[in-house]
C-alpha positions as CSV (number, residue, x, y, z in Angstrom):
1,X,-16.2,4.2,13.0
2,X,-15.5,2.0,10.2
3,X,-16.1,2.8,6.8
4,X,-16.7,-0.3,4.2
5,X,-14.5,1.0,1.2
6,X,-14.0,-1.6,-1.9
7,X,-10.3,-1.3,-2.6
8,X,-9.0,-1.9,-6.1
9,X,-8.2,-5.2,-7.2
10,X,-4.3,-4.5,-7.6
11,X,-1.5,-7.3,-8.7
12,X,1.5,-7.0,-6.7
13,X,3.4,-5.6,-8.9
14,X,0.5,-2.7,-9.5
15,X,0.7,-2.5,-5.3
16,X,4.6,-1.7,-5.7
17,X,4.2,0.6,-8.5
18,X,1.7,3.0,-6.8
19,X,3.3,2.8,-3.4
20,X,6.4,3.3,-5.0
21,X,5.0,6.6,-6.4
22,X,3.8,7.6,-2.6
23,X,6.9,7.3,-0.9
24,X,8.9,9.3,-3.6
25,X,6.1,12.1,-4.0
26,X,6.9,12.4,-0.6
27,X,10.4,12.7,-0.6
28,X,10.3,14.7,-3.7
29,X,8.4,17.2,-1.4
30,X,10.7,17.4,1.7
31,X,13.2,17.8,-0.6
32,X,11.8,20.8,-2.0
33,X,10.9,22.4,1.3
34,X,14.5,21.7,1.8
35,X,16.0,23.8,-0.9
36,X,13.2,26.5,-0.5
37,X,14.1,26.9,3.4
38,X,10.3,25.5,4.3
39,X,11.2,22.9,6.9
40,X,14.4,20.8,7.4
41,X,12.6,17.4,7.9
42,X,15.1,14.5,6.8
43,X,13.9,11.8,5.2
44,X,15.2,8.0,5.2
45,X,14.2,5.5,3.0
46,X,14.3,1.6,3.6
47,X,12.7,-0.2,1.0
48,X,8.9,-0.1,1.7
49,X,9.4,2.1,4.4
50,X,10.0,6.0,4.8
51,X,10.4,8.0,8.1
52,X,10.2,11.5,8.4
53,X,12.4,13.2,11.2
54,X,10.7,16.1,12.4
55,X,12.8,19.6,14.0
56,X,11.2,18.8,16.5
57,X,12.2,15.0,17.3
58,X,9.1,13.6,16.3
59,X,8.6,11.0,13.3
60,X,6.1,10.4,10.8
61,X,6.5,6.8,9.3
62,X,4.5,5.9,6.1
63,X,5.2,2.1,5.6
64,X,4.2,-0.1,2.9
65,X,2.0,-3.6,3.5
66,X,2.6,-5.3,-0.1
67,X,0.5,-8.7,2.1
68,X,-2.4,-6.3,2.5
69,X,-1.8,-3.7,-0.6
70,X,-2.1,-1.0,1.8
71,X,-0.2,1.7,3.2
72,X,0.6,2.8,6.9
73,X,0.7,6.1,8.3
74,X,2.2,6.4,11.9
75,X,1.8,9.7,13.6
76,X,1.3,11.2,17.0
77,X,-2.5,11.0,16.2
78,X,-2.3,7.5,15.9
79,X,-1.9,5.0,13.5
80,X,-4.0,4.6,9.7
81,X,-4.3,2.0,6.9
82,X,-5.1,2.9,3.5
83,X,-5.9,1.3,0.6
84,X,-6.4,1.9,-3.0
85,X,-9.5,2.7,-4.1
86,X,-10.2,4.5,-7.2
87,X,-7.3,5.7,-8.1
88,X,-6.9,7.0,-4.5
89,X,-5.5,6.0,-0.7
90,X,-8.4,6.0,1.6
91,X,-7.7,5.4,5.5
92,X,-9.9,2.6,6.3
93,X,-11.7,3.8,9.5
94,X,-12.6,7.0,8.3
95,X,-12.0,7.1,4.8
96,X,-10.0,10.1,4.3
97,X,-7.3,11.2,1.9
98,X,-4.0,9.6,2.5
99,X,-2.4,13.1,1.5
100,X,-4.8,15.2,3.3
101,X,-4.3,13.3,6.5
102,X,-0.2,13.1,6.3
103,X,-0.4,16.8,5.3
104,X,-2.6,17.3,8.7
105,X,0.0,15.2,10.6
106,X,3.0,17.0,9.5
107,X,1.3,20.4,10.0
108,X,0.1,19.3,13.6
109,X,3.9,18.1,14.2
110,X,5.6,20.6,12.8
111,X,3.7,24.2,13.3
112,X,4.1,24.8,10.4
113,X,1.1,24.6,7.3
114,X,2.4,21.6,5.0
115,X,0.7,20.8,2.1
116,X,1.5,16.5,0.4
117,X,0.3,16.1,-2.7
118,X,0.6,13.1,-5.7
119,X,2.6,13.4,-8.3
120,X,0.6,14.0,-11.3
């Protein structure tokens, strides 16, 4: 199923800005589940694109698409596209959460209940 969502109009420096935000909510979050003896999931960083080394092997890789203004999720589940719309990342086959859906990844990988949210 395909869901018709009408993404933002973003410039690309708008794109880079929010992505930008994403990838270092994220890693703001691993990091804290570091220091509070959560989960050890190490994190690596490479311009547009952030993988997430699982204990146990496994990756989750969010990537950014500054061509497409969207973002990339690749997970054991499979692979999702989001883009902005309304102030939020919505996969474009289903339309869900961007958060919600890499918090269901990571829990689903890991065992353990993981919670990814914004930044306010």
């Amino acid at each position: 199923m395909t869901v018709e969502l009408v993404p933002t109009p973003l410039t690309d420096a708008q794109f880079h800005a929010l992505a930008g935000e994403v990838l270092s909510s994220i890693e703001a979050t691993v990091d804290a589940w570091l220091q509070d003896d959560v989960v050890d999931i190490d994190t690596h960083r490479t311009g547009g694109l952030l993988e997430l080394s699982l204990p146990n092997g496994s990756k989750l890789i969010i990537n950014t698409q500054p061509p497409l203004h969207e973002l990339w999720l690749a997970a054991r589940s499979g692979g999702y596209h989001f883009k902005h719309v309304n102030g939020r990342w919505l996969d474009t086959r289903e339309g869900h959460e961007f958060f919600a859906l890499l918090s269901t990844c990571a829990s689903e990988q890991t065992g353990v209940a993981l919670t990814f949210k914004p930044t306010a």
